[in-house]
DRENVO-788955 format. One line per 8 residues: number of its first residue (from 1); for each residue x, y, z of C-alpha. Coordinates in pm, 1 decimal, padded with zeros to 6 digits. Example, Ala and Ser with C-alpha at 12.3 -4.5 7.8 and 13.67 -1.06 7.14 Angstrom:
2
1 = 01230.0/-00450.0/00780.0 | 01367.0/-00106.0/00714.0
//
This chain:
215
1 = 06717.6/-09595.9/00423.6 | 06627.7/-09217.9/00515.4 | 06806.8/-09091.8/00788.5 | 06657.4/-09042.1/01099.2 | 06529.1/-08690.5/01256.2 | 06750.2/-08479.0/01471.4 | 06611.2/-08510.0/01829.7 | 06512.6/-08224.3/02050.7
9 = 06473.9/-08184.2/02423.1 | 06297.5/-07884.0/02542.2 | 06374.7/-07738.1/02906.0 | 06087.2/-07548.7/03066.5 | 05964.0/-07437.5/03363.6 | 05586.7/-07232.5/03290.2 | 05315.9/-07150.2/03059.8 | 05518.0/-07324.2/02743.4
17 = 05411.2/-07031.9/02456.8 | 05776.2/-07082.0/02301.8 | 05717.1/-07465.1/02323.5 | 05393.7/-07430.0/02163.1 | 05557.8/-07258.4/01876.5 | 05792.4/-07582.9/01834.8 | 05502.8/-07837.3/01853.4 | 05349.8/-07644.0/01598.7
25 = 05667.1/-07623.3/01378.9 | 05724.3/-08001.0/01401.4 | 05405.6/-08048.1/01334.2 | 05403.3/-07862.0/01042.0 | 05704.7/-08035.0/00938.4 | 05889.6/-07680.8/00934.5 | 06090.0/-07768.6/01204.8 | 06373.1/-08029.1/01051.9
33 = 06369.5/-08213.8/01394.4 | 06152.3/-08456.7/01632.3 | 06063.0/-08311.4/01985.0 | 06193.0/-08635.7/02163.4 | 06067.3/-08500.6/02530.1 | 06021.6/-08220.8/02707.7 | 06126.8/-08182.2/03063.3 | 05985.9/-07927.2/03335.5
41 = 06143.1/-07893.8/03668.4 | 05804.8/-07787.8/03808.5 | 05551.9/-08055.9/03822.6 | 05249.7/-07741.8/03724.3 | 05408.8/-07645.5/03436.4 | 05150.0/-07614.7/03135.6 | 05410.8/-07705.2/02899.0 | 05386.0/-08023.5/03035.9
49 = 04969.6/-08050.9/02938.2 | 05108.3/-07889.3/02605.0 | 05348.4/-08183.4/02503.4 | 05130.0/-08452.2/02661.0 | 04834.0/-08300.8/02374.4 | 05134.1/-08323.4/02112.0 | 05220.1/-08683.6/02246.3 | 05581.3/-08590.2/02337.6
57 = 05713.5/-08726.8/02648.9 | 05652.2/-08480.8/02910.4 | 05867.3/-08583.4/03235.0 | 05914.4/-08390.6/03565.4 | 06263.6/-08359.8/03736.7 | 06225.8/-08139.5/04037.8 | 06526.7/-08052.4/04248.8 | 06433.1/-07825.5/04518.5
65 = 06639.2/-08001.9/04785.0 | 06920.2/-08133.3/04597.8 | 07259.4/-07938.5/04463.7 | 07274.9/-07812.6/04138.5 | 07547.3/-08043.3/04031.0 | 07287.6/-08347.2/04161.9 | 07043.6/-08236.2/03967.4 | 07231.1/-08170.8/03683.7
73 = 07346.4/-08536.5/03637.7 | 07007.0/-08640.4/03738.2 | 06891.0/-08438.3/03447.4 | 07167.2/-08594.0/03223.9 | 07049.8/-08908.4/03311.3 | 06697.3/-08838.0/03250.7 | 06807.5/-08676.7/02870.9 | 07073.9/-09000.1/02766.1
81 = 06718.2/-09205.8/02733.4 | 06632.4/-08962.7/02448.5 | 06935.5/-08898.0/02263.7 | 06887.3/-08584.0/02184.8 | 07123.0/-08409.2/01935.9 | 06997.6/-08025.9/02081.3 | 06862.7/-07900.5/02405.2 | 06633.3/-07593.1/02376.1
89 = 06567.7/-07409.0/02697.0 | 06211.1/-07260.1/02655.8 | 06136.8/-07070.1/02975.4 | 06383.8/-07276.9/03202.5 | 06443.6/-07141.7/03545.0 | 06712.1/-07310.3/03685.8 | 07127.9/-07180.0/03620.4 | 07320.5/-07500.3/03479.8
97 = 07698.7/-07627.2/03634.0 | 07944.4/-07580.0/03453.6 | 08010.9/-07946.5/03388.3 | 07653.9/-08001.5/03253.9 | 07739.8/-07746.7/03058.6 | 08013.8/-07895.2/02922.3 | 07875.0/-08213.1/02850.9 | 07644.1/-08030.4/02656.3
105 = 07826.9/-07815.7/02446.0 | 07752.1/-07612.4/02151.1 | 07440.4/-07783.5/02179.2 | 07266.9/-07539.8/02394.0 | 07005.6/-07297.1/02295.3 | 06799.7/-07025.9/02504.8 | 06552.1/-06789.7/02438.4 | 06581.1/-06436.6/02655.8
113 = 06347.8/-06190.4/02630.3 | 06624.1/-05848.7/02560.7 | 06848.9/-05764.3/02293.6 | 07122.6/-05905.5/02503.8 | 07383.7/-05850.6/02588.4 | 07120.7/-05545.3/02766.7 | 06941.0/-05664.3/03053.8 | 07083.1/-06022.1/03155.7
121 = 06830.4/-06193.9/03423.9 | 06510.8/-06113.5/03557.5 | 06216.2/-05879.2/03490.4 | 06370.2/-05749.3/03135.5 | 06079.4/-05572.9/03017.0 | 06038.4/-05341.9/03291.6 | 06384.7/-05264.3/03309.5 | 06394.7/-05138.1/02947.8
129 = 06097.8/-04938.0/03070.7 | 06231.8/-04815.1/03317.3 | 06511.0/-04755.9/03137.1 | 06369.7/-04534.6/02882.0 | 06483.6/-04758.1/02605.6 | 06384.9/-04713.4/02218.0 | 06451.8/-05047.6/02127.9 | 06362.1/-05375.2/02286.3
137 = 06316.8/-05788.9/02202.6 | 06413.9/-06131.8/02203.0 | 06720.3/-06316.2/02200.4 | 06827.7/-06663.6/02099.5 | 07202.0/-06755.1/02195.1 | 07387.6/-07043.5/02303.0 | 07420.7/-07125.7/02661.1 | 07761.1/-07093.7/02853.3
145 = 07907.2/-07105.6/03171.4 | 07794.5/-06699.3/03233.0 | 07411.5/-06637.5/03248.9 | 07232.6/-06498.7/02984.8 | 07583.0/-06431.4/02821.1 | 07712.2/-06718.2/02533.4 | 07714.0/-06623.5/02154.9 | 07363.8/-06464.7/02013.3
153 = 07245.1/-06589.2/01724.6 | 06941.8/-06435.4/01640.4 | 06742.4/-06163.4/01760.8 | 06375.4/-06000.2/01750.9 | 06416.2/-05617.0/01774.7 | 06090.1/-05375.1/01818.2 | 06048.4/-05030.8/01873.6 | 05912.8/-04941.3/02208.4
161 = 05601.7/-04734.3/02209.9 | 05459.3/-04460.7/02368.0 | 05231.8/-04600.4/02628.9 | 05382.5/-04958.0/02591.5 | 05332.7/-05114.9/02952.6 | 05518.2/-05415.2/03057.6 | 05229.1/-05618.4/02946.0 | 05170.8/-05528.9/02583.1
169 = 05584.9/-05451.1/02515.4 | 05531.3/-05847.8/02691.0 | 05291.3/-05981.4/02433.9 | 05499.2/-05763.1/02154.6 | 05832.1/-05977.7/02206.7 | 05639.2/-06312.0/02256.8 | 05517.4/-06250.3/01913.8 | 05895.1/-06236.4/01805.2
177 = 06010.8/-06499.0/02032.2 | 05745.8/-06795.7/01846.9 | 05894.6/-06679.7/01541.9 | 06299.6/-06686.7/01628.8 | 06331.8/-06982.8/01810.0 | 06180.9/-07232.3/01610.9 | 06425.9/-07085.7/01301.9 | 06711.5/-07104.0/01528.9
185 = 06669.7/-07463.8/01619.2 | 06569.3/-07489.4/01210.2 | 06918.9/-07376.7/01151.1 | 07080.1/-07582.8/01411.7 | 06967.8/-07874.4/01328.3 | 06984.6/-07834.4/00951.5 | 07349.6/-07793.4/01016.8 | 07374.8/-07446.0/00916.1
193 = 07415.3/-07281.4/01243.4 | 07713.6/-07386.9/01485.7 | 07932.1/-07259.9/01809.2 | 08276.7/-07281.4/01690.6 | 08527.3/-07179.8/01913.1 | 08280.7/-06950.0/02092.2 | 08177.7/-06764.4/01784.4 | 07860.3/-06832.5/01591.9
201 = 07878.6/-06984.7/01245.3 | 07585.8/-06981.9/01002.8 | 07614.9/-07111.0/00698.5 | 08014.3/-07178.3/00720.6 | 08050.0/-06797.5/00798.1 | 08121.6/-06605.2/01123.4 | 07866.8/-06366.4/01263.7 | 08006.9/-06060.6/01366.0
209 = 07634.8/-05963.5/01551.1 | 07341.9/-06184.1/01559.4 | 07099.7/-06205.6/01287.6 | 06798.8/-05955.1/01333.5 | 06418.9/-05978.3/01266.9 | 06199.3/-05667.7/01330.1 | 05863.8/-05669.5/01373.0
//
C-alpha cells in the first residue's frame, strides 16, 4: 500500500500569487505533497477563489475582535481537521503566540520578501530603495517566536537596477518568490530539509547561510 501524501496548509491573507505557485506545483505533481486547505483570515482574500478553482478547502477564520492566543487555538482547531504535516504562510498577516508556535514547531515556513535578516516587517521594497541597496529578494525561513527572524533556508537574490521602482523591483522578487517556495516546501516534505536545534539541515548537513538562487 503506497504511502499517503504529506499534507499542507497554506496561511494567507491577499492576492495568493505564492499560493498559485503551489497549486500549480501540486498539480504538476512537482510538489511531493497534497494542499489539504488553505486558510485566510480575511474573508476577500483571492487566495480563497484560487483554492476553491483548485478544489482545496478554502476556509475563513477571522479574528478581529478576539486575542491572539484565541485565535490561535481557534486556528489550531480549525488545522487538527486536516492533519497537516507543514504549514506554509503565503502572504499571512497576522504575528503567531508563542504557544501556537510551539505546537507547531519546525513545521513552519514563510515567505518574506528581503534577503533577511535586512529589512524585517513591512514595506521591504521601498526600504531597500530607499536604502540605496545593490542587492535585494526573497526569503524562505522557518517561523519562530521573533518576526521575520527563525532560520533561512533559501533565498532569491537580484540585483537592483537603475530606475527599479518599488513596483517592478516588486514584480522582480515575485518572480523569485513562485520559484523558492514551492522548492522549499519540496525539500521539507521530501525530508531533506529540517530545523534542528534552531539550525537548518538539508540533506543531513548544516547550513551555515541559506541556499541562494539569482535571477
Amino acid at each position: 500500500m503506497s504511502r499517503a501524501a504529506p499534507r499542507v496548509a497554506v496561511l494567507i491573507s491577499g492576492e495568493g500569487s505564492n499560493l498559485q505557485a503551489l497549486l500549480d506545483a501540486a498539480s504538476a505533481g512537482t510538489l511531493g505533497a497534497e494542499i489539504a486547505v488553505v486558510v485566510s483570515n480575511r474573508a476577500a482574500a483571492r487566495g480563497l477563489v484560487r483554492a476553491r478553482d483548485a478544489g482545496v478547502a478554502a476556509r475563513h477564520l477571522g479574528g478581529k475582535d478576539i486575542s491572539r492566543e484565541a485565535y490561535d487555538d481557534a486556528l489550531a482547531s480549525l488545522l487538527a481537521e486536516y492533519s497537516p504535516d507543514l504549514l506554509v504562510l503565503a502572504g499571512f498577516m497576522r504575528i503567531f503566540s508563542a504557544s501556537f508556535i510551539a505546537r507547531f514547531a519546525g513545521r513552519i515556513l514563510n515567505i518574506h520578501p528581503s534577503l533577511l535578516p535586512a529589512y524585517p516587517g513591512l514595506d521591504t521594497h521601498r526600504r531597500a530603495l530607499d536604502a540605496g541597496e545593490h542587492w535585494h529578494g526573497a526569503t524562505v525561513h522557518f517561523v519562530t517566536v521573533e518576526l521575520d527572524a527563525g532560520p533561512a533556508a533559501l533565498q532569491y537574490r537580484l540585483r537592483v537596477r537603475a530606475g527599479d521602482t518599488v513596483e517592478s523591483l516588486t514584480a522582480r522578487v515575485h518572480v523569485g518568490e513562485h520559484l523558492i517556495l514551492p522548492r522549499a516546501v519540496e525539500w521539507f516534505v521530501g525530508g531533506r530539509l529540517r530545523l534542528e536545534n534552531d539550525s537548518v539541515m538539508l540533506d543531513g548537513r548544516r547550513l551555515s547561510q541559506p541556499v541562494i538562487m539569482e535571477e
